[in-house]
N, C-alpha and C positions, 0 to 999 in steps of 0.2 A: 586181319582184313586187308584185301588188297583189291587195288583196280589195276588189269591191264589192259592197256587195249591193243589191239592189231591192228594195223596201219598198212598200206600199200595201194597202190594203184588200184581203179578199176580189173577185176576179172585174174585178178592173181593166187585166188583162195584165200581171202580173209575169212569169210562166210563157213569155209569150208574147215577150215583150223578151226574156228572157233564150236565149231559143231563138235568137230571130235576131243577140244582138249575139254568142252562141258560135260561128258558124253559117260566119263571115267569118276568123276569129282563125285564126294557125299557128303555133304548136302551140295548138290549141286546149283553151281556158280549163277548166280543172273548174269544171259549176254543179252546186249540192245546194239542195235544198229541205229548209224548217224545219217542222215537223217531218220527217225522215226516216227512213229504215228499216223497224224492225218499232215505233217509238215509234207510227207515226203513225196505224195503224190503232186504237192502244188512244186515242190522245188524243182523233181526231176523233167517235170513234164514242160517245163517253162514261164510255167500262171504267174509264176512272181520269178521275178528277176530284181537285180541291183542290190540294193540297202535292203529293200524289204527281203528278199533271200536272206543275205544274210543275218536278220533279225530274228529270223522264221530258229535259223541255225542255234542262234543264242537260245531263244525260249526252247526250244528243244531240247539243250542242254542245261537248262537252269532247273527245268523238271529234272531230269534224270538227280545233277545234286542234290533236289529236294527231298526226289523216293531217296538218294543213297544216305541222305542225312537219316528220314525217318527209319528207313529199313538195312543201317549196316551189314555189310557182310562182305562176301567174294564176289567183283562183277569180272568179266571178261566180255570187252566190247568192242564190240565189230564196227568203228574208225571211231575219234571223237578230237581231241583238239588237233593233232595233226592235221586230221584231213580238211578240217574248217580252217585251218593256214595257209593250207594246199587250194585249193577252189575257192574259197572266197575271197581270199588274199592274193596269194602269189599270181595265183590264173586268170578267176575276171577283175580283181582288182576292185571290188565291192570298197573297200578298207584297208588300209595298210598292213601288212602281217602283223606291227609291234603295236595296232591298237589292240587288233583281233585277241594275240596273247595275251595283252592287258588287261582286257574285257574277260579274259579267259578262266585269267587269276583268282578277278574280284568274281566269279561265277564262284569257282571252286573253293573260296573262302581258305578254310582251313584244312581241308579234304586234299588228299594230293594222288595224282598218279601212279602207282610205284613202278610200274614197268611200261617201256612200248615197244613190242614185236613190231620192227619191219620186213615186211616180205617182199625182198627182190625176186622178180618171176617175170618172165613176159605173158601178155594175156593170153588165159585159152582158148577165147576166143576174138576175134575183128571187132578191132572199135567200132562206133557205130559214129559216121560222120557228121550226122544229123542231133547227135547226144549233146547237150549244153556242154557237159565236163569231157566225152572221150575223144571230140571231136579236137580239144589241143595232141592230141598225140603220147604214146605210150612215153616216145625220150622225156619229152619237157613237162609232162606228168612228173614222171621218176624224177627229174632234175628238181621240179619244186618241193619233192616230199625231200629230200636233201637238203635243201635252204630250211624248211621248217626244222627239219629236224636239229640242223645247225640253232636254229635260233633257240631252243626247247632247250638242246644241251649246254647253251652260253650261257643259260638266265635259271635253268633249272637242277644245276647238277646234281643231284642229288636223285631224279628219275635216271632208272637204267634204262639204258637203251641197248636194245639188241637184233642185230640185223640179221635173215636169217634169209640164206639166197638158195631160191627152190627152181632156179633155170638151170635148164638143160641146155648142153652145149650137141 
């Protein structure tokens, strides 16, 4: 049993990978995208901001441990503690990154990560300047999935990490 998730910026193909590496797999893999549900319309759109954001973030992630508690197997997951380091931490500053990881822990209990694809890519397409999270910018985006990921590798060695850069030069 394993969970990976793929991590990257907005608009870089995570959605995209994770489609084709489920695509191959028998029994095929459960993918979930972070936000999901009915979280994701109130986060993206802006209905909740700050704390409650980022709270919205945690319960949406505390279900997904619970299904992977009740229902083990293979997930591959389209963003999940990364990106909640990334935007709720490092970008609006909801929380400090080292609560967020720590809240992160005690989510995951005993359950652990085993791998995180990052995908260096630039977007396919133009941020949207008006967007809560694209509106910091593709650099300082990428720069904070760096910092998280520093912090992930400091405290977690034992997840691989593996960067996998899909730009054209």
């Amino acid at each position: 049993m394993s969970v990976i998730l793929i991590e990257g910026p907005d608009k870089c193909g995570k959605t995209t990978l994770v489609k084709q590496l489920t695509s191959g797999f028998q029994p095929k893999p459960i993918a979930k995208h972070l936000p999901d549900g009915p979280f994701r319309p109130l986060v993206l759109n802006g209905d909740v901001t700050g704390l409650a954001s980022t709270f919205l973030f945690f319960a949406n992630e505390t279900q997904f441990w619970q299904d992977y508690k009740a229902n083990p197997g293979d997930y591959i997951c389209d963003r999940g503690m990364v990106s909640m380091l990334v935007y709720q931490g490092y970008l609006l500053g909801n929380m400090p990154p080292i609560v967020i990881f720590n809240i992160y822990k005690t989510i995951m209990t005993d359950l652990a990560v085993t791998e995180i694809i990052y995908l260096v890519n630039e977007p396919f397409e133009a941020y949207d300047d008006n967007d809560i999270f694209e509106a910091y910018g593709y650099d300082q985006i990428r720069a904070a999935y760096e910092d998280a990921l520093g912090l992930i590798k400091s405290n977690m060695p034992e997840i691989k990490i593996t960067r996998v850069d899909l730009s054209t030069d």
